[in-house]
N, C-alpha and C positions, 0 to 999 in steps of 0.2 A: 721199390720204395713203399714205406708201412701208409698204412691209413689213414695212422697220426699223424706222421710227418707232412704229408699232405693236408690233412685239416690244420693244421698251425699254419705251413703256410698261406693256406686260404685267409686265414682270421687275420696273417698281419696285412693282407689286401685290405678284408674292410673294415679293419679298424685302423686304418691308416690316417698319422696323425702327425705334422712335424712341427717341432717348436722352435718354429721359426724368426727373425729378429720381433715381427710385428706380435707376432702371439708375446713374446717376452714382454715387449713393452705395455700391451695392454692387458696383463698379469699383472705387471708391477704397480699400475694403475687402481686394479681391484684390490692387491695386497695393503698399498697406502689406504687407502679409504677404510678399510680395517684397524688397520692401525693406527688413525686419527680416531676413530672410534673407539677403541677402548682405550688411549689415551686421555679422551674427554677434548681434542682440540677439535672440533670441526670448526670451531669459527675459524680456526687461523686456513684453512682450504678448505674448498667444495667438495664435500663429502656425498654426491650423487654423483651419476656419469646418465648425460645421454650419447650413446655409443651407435655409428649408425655408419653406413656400406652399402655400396652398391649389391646388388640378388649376385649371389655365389661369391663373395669375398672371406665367405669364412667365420662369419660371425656368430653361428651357431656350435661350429665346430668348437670353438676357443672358448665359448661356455659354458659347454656341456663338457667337455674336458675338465676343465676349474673347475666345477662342480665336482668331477672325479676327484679331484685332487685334493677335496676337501669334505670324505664322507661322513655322512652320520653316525655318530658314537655313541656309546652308553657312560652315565654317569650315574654314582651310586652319592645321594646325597646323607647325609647326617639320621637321617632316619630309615637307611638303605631303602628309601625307593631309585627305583630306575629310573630315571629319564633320558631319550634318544636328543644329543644335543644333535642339533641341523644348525651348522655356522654358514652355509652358503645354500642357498633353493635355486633352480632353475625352472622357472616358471613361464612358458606359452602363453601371452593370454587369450582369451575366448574371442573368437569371432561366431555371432554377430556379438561386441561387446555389452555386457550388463553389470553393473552395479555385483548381485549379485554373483552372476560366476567369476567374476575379478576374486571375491575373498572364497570363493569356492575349491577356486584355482590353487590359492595359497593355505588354506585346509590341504589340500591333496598332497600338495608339496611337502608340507611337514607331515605327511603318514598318517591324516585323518581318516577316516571310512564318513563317506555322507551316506548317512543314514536317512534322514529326514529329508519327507519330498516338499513337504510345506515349509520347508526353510524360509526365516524372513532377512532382508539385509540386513539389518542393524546386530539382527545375533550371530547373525556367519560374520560379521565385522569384529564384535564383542571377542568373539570366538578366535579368530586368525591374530586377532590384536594380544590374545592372553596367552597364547601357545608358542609367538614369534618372541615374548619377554621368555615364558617358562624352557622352550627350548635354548635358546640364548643365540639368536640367527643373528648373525652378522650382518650380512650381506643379500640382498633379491636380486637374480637378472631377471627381468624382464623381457621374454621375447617376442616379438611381430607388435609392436606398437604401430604399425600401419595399421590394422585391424583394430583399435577404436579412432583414425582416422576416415576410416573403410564403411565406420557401422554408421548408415544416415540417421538412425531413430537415437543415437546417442549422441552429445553435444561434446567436443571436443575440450571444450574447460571445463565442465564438469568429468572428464577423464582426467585430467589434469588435477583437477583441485584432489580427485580418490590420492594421486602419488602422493602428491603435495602435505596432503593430511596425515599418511603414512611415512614421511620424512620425518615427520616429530615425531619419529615412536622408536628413537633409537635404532636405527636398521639402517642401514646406507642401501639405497637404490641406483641400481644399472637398467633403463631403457633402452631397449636395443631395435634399430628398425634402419631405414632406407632412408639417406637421404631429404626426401619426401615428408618426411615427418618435423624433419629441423624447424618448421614455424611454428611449432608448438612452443616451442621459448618465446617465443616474438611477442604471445598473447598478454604475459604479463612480467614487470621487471623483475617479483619475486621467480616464477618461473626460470627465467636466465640468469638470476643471482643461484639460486639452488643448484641447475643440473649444471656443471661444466662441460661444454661439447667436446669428442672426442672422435674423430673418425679414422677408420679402419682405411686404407688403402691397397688397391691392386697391385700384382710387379708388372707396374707399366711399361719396362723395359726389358726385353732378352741379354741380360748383364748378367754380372759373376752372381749378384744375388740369385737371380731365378736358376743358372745354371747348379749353384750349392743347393739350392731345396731341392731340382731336381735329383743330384747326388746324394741326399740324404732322403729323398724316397725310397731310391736303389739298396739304401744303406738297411733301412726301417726294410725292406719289401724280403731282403737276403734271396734273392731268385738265384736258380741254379748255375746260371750264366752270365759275363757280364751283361747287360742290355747299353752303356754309355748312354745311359740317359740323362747324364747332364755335361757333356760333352758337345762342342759348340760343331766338332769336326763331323759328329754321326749325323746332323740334323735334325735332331730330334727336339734338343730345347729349340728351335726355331720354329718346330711346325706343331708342340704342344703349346708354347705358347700364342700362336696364330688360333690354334684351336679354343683352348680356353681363357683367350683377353686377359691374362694376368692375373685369373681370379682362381684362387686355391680351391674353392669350393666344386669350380667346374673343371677344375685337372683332375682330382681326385674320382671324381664322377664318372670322367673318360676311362682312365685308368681302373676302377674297380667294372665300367662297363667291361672294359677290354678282355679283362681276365674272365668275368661273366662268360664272353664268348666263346672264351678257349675253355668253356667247361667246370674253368678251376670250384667252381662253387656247385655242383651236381655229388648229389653222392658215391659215384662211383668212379669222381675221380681220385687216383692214386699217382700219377707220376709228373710229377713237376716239369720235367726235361720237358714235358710235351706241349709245356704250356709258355712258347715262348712271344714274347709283346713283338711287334711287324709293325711297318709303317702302314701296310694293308689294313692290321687287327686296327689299328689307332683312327685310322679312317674309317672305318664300320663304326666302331664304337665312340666317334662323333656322331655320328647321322642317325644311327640308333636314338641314342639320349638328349640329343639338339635338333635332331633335322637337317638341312644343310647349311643353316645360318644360326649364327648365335644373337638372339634380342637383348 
């Protein structure tokens, strides 16, 4: 087996990605909010999402994907200048939280160079506010909104009031964070009139759903052999999902550990046959990447 072949399978290890019922539905979520936006309706629905998940359900995956889905262009206007339109950003935000690396953050995202170390807020605001009209951004996700929960020297409504101020600027806003964050609506009714809640859910159950995602890993992964990994008879969906509680983010985890151990990601490997999943390899590569309990 060639080099290649081997390195492609490696890549669709880790970029393993399935678009699963839940990722659909909170796509279509992101799509709407768009499309009330440039409609002009946001009054008739809540055109924010605060989107929020238990640690490993996936919530990063499904917006960094969307993002892919929706890259950066070039536009030649009326007097052929260029501009990179950015219709979706996926933006981190800063821990410890501040004012200014919030709109520094969103510079970066739309393909700013910060230059300047004496940056003040008001002109990285000026700044993020004139690039998100001239680029024509649709959409921000926001992600780890627990980290200005997190940050003690920062007041949690005056993080709130930065989104809140940034709602009026044309842009629909997705906050993305843990459960734990949910009382941040609670602070003000505008707050919970703005963001619509949205949450993300585990497959709490070893059912035909988790069994089809796992068949549609096998599908995505194309491994040499069958593995029946989403086969109820092999045991295998019963003791991935023992291992990773339902949560997509920590199957995948297991899984790209797994193959980790069999090599598949070393430069010199070349032969896939060799690299077959074991309920042994699944077990190593639990305890590797969790330890022997999952928190």
């Amino acid at each position: 087996m060639s080099r290649v072949e081997a390195k492609q399978f490696a890549n669709r290890i880790a970029d393993l990605f399935i678009h699963h019922e839940e990722v659909k539905r909170i796509w279509d979520r992101f799509d709407s909010l768009r499309v009330h936006l440039k409609a002009g309706n946001q009054e008739h629905d809540p055109n924010h999402l605060m989107l929020t998940g238990i640690s490993g359900v996936g919530k990063t995956q499904l917006a960094t994907h969307y993002k892919r889905r929706n890259p950066v262009y070039t536009y030649v206007d009326r007097d052929e200048t260029k501009i990179d339109i950015a219709p979706v950003l996926y933006i981190k935000l800063p821990y410890p939280f501040t004012a200014l690396d919030f709109y520094k953050k969103i510079l970066s995202g739309l393909g700013t160079k910060i230059l300047r170390s004496d940056m003040r807020v008001g002109y990285a605001k000026d700044q993020a506010l004139y690039l998100l009209r001239k680029q024509k951004t649709e959409l921000i996700i926001f992600d780890e909104l627990n980290f200005l929960t997190r940050t003690k020297r920062f007041d949690d409504q005056d993080g709130m009031e930065m989104f809140k101020d940034l709602s009026n600027e044309g842009v629909s806003l997705v906050c993305m964070g843990t459960p734990k964050v949910e009382y941040l609506l609670d602070m003000e009714d505008e707050y919970f009139r703005r963001f619509k809640l949205e949450r993300i859910k585990p497959f709490e159950e070893c059912d035909d759903r988790f069994c089809k995602l796992l068949k549609d890993i096998e599908t995505a992964i194309q491994p040499p052999r069958s593995l029946q990994l989403g086969e109820l008879e092999s045991g295998l969906p019963q003791l991935l999902h023992d291992y990773c509680q339902g949560r997509i983010g920590y199957l995948h985890a297991i899984l790209i550990e797994a193959y980790r151990l069999l090599g598949v990601f070393k430069d010199d490997f070349r032969d896939i046959h060799h690299a077959h999943l074991t309920v042994t390899k699944l077990r190593e590569a639990k305890e590797s990447f969790f330890g022997q309990t999952l928190r």
